[in-house]
Biopython code that builds the backbone (N, CA, C, O; Angstrom):
import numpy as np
from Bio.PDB.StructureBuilder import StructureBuilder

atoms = [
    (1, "UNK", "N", (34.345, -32.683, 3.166)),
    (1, "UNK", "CA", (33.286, -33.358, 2.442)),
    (1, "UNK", "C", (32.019, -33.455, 3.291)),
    (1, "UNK", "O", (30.875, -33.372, 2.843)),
    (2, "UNK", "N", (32.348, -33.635, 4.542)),
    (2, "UNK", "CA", (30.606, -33.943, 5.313)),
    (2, "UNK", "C", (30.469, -32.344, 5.718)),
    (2, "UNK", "O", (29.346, -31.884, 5.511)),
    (3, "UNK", "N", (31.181, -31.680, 6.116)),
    (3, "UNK", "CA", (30.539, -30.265, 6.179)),
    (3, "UNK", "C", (29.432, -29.844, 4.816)),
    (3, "UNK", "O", (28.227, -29.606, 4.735)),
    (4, "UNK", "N", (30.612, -29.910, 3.818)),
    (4, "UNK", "CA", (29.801, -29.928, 2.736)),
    (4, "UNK", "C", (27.886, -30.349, 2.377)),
    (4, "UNK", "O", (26.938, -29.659, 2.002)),
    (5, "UNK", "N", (28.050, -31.822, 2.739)),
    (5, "UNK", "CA", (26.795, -32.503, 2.618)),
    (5, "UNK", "C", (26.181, -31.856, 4.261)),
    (5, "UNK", "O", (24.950, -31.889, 4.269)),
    (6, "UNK", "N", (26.514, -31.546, 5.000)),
    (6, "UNK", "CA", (25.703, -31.023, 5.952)),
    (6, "UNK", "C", (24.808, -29.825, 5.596)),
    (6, "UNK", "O", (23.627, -29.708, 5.921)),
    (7, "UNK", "N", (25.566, -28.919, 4.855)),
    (7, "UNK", "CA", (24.934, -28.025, 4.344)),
    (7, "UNK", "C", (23.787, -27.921, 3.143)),
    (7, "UNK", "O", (22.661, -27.432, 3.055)),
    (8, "UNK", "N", (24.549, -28.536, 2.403)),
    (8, "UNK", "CA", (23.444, -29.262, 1.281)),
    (8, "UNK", "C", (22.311, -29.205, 1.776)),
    (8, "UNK", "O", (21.449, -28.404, 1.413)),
    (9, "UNK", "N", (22.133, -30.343, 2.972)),
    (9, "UNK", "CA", (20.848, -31.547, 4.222)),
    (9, "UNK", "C", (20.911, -30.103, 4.579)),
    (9, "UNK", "O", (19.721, -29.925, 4.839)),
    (10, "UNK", "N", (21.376, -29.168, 4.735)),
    (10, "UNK", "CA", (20.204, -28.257, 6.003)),
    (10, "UNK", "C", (19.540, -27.170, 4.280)),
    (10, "UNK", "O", (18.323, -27.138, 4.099)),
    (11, "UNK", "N", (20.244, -26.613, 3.512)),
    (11, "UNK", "CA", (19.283, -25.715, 2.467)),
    (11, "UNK", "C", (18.312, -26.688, 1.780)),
    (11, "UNK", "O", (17.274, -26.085, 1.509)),
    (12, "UNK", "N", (18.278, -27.905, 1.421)),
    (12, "UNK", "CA", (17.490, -29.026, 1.192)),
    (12, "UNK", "C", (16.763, -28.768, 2.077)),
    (12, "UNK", "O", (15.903, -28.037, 1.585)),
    (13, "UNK", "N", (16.530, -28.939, 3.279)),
    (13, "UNK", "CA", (15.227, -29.168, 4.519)),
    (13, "UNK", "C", (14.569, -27.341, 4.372)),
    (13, "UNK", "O", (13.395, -26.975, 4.427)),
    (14, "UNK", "N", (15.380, -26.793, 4.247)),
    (14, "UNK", "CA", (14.530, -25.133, 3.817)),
    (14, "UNK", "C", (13.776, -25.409, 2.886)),
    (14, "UNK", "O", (12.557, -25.511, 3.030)),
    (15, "UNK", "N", (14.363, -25.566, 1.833)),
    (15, "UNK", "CA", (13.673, -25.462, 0.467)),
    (15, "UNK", "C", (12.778, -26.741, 1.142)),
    (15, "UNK", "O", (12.277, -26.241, 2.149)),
    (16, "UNK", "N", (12.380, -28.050, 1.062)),
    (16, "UNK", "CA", (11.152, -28.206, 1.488)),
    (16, "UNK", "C", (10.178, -27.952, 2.498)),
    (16, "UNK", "O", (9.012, -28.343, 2.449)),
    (17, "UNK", "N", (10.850, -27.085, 3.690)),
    (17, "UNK", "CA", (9.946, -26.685, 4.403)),
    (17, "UNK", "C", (8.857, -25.158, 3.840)),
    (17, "UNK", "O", (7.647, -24.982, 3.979)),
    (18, "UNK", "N", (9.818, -24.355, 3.255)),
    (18, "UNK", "CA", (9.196, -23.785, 2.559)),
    (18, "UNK", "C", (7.777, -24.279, 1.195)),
    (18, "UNK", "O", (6.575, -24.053, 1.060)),
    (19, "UNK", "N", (8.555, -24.827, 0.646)),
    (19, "UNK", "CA", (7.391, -25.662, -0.285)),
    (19, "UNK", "C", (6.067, -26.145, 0.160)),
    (19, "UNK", "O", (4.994, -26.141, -0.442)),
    (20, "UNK", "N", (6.393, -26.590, 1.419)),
    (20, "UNK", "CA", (5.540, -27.640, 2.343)),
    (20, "UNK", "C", (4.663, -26.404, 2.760)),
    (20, "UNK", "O", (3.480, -26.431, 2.418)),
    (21, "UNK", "N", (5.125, -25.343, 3.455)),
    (21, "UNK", "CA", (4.152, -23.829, 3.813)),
    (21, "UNK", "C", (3.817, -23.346, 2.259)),
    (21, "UNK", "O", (2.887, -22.546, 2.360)),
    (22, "UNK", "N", (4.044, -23.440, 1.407)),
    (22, "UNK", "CA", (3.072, -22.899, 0.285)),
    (22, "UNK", "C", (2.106, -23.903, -0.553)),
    (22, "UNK", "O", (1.401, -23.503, -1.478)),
    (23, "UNK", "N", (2.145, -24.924, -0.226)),
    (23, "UNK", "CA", (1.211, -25.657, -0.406)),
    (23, "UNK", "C", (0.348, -26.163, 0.848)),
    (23, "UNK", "O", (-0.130, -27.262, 0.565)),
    (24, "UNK", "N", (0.025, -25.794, 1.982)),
    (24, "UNK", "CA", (-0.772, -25.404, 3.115)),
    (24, "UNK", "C", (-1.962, -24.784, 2.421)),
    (24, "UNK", "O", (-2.028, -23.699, 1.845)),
    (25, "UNK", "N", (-2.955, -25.775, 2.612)),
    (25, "UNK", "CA", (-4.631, -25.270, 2.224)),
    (25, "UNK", "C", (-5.290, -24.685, 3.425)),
    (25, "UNK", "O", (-5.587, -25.440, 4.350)),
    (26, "UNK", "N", (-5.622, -23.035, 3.519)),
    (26, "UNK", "CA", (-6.060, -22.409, 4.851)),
    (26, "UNK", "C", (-7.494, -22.190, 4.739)),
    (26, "UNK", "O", (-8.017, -21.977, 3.645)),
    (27, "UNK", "N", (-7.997, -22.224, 5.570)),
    (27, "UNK", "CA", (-9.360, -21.974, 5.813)),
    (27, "UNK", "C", (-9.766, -20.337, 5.949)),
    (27, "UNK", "O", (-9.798, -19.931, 7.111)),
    (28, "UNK", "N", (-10.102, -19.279, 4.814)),
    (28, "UNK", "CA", (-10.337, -18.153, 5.484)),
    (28, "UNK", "C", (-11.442, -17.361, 5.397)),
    (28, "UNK", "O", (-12.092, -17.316, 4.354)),
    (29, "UNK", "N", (-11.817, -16.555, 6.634)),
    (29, "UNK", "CA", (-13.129, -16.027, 7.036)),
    (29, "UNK", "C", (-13.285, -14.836, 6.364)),
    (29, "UNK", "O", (-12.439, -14.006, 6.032)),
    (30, "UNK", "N", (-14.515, -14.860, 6.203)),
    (30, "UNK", "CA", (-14.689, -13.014, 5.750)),
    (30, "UNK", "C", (-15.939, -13.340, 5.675)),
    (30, "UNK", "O", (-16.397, -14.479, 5.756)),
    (31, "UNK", "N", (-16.584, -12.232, 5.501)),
    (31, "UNK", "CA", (-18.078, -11.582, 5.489)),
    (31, "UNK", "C", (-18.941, -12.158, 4.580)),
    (31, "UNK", "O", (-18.264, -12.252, 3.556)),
    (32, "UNK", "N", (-20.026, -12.591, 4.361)),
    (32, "UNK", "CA", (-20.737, -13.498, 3.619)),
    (32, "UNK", "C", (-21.223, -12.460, 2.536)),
    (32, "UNK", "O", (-21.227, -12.776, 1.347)),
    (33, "UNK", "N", (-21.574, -11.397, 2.903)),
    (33, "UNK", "CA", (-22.421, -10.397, 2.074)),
    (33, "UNK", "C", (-21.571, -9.179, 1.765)),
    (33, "UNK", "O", (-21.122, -8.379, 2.585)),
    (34, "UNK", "N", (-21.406, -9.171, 0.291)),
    (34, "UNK", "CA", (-20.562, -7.782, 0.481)),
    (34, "UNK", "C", (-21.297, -6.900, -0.663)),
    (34, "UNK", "O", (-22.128, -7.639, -1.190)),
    (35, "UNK", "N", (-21.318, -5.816, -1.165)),
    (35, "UNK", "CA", (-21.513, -4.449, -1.770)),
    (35, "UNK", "C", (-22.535, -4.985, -3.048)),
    (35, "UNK", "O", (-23.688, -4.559, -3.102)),
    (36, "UNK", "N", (-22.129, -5.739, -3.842)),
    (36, "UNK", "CA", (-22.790, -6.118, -4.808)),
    (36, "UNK", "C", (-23.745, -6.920, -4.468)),
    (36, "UNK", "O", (-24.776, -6.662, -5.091)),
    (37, "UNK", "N", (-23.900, -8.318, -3.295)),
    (37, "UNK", "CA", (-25.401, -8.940, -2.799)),
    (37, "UNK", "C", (-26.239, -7.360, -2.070)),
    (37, "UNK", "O", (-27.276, -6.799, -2.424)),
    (38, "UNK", "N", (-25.498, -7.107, -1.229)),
    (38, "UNK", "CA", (-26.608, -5.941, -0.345)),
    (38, "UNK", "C", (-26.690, -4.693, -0.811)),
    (38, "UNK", "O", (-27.450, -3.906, -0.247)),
    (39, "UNK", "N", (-25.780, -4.213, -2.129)),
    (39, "UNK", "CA", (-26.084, -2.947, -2.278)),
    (39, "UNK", "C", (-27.131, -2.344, -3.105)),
    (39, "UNK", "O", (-27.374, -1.140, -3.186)),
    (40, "UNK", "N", (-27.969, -3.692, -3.961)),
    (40, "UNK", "CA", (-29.051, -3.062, -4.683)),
    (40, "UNK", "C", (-30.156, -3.632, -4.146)),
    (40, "UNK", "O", (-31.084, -3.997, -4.867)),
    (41, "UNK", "N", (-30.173, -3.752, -2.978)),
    (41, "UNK", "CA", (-31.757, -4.035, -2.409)),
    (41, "UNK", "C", (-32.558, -3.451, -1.033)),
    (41, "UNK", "O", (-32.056, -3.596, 0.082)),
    (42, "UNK", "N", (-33.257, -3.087, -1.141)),
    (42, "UNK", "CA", (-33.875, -2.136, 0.181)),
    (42, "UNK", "C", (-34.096, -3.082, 1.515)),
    (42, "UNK", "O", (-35.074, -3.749, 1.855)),
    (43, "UNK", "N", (-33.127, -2.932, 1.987)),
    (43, "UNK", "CA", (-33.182, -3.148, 3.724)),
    (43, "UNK", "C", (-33.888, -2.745, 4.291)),
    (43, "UNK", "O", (-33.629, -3.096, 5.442)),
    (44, "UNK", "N", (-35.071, -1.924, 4.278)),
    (44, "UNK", "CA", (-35.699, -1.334, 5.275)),
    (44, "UNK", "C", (-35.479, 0.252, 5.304)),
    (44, "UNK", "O", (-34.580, 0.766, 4.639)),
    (45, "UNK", "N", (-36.284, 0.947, 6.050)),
    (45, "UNK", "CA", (-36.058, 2.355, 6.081)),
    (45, "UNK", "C", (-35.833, 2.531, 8.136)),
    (45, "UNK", "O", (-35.834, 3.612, 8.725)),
    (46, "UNK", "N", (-35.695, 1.377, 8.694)),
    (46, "UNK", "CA", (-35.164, 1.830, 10.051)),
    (46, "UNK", "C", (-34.063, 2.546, 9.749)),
    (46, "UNK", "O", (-33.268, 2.463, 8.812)),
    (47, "UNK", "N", (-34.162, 3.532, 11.038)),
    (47, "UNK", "CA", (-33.119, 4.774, 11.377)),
    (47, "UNK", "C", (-31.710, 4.230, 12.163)),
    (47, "UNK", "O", (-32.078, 3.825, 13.265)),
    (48, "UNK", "N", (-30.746, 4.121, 12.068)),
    (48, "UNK", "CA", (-29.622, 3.880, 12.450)),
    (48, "UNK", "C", (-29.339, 4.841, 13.656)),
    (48, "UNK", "O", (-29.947, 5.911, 13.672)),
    (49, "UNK", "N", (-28.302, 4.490, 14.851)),
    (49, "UNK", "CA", (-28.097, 5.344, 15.686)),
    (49, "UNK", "C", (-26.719, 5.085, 15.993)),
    (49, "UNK", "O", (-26.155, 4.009, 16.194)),
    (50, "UNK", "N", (-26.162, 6.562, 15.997)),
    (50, "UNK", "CA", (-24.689, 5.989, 16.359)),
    (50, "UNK", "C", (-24.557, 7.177, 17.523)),
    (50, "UNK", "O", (-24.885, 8.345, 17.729)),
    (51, "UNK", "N", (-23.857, 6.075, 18.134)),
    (51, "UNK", "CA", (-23.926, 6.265, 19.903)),
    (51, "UNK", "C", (-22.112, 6.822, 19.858)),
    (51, "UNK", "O", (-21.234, 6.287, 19.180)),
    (52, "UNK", "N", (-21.942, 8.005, 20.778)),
    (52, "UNK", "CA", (-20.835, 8.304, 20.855)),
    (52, "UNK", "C", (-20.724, 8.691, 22.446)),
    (52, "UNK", "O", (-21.302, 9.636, 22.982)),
    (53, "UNK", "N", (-19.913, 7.814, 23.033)),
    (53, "UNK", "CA", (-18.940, 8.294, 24.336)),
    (53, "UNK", "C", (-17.972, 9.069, 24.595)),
    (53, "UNK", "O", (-17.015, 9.124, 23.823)),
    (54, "UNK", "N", (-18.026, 9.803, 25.704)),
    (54, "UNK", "CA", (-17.089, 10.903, 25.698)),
    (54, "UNK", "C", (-17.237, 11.027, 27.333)),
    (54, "UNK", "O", (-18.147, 10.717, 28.102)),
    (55, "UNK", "N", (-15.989, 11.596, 27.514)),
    (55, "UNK", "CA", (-15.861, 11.396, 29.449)),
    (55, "UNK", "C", (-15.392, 13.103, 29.398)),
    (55, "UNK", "O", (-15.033, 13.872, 28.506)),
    (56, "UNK", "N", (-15.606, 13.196, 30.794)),
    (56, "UNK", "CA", (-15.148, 14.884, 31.165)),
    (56, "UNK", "C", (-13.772, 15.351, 30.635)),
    (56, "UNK", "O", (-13.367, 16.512, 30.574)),
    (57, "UNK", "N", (-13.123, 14.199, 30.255)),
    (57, "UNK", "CA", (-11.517, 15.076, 30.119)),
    (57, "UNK", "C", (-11.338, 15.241, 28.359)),
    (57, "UNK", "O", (-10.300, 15.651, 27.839)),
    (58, "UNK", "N", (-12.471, 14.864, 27.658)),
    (58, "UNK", "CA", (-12.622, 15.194, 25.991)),
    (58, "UNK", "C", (-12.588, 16.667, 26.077)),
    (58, "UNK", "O", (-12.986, 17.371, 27.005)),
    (59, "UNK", "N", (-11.958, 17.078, 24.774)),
    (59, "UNK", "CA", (-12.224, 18.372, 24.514)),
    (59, "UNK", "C", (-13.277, 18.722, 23.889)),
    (59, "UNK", "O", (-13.904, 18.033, 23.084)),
    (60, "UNK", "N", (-13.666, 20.533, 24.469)),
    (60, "UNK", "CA", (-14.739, 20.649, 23.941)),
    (60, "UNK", "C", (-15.194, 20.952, 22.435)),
    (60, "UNK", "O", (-16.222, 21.389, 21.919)),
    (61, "UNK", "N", (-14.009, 20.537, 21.996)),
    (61, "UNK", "CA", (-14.157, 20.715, 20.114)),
    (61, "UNK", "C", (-14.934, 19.507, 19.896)),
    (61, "UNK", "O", (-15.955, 19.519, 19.208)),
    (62, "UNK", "N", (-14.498, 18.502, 20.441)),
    (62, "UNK", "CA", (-14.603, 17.135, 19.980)),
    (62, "UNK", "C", (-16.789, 16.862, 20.543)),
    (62, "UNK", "O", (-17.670, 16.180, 20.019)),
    (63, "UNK", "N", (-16.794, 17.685, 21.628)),
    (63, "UNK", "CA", (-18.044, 17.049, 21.941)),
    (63, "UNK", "C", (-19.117, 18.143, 21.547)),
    (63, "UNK", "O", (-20.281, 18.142, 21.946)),
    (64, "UNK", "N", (-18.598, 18.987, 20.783)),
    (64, "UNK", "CA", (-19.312, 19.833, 20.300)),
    (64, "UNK", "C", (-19.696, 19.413, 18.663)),
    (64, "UNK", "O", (-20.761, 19.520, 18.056)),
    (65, "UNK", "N", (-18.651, 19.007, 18.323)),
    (65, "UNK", "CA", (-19.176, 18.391, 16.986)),
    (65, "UNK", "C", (-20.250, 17.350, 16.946)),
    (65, "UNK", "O", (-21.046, 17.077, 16.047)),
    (66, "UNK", "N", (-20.066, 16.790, 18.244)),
    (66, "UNK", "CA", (-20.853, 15.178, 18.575)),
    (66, "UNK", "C", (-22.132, 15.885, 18.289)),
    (66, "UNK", "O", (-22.777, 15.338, 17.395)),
    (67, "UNK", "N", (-22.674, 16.948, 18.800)),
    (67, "UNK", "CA", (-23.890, 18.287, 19.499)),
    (67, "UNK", "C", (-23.980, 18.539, 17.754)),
    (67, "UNK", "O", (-24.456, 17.433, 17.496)),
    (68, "UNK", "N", (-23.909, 18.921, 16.984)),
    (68, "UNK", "CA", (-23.789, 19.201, 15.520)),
    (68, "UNK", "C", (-24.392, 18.141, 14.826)),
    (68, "UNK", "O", (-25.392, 18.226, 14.113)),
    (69, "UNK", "N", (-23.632, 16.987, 15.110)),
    (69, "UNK", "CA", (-23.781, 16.117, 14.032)),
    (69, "UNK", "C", (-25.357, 15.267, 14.844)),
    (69, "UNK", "O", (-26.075, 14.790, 13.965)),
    (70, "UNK", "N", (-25.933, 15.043, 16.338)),
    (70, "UNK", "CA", (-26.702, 15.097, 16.590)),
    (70, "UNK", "C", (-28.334, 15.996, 16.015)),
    (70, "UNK", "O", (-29.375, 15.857, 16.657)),
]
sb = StructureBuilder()
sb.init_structure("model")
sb.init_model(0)
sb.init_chain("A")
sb.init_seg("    ")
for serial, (resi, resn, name, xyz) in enumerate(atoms, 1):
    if name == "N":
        sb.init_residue(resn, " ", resi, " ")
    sb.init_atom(name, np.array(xyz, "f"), 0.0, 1.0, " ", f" {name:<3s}", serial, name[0])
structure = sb.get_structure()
C-alpha cells in the first residue's frame, strides 16, 4: 500500500512540475525590424562592403572567387 502511494506522490509531482514549466511566462528577444517595416523603404544608396579573410593555407579556388566577386 505505501509503495503504492509513493508512486502515485512521485507521477503527481511530474505531472505538476511539468504543468508548472508550461505555464512559465519567458521573455524573448528577436530583432525589432523585420522584412515588412524595412523592406519598402529606401535606406539610402551607401555601398555595402563585404570584407573576406583568407590566410596562406586557403585554396586557390576559394580566393580566386573572392578576386571575381571583387
Amino acid at each position: 500500500m505505501n509503495e503504492v502511494n509513493n508512486k502515485f506522490r512521485y507521477s503527481e509531482l511530474i505531472v505538476l512540475i511539468f504543468l508548472w514549466i508550461c505555464f512559465q511566462s519567458q521573455s524573448v528577444l528577436a530583432c525589432r525590424y523585420n522584412v515588412r517595416e524595412s523592406g519598402f523603404i529606401d535606406l539610402g544608396t551607401k555601398p555595402y562592403y563585404f570584407y573576406g579573410y583568407v590566410n596562406k593555407d586557403t585554396p586557390e579556388e576559394i580566393t580566386s572567387s573572392f578576386e571575381q566577386i571583387s
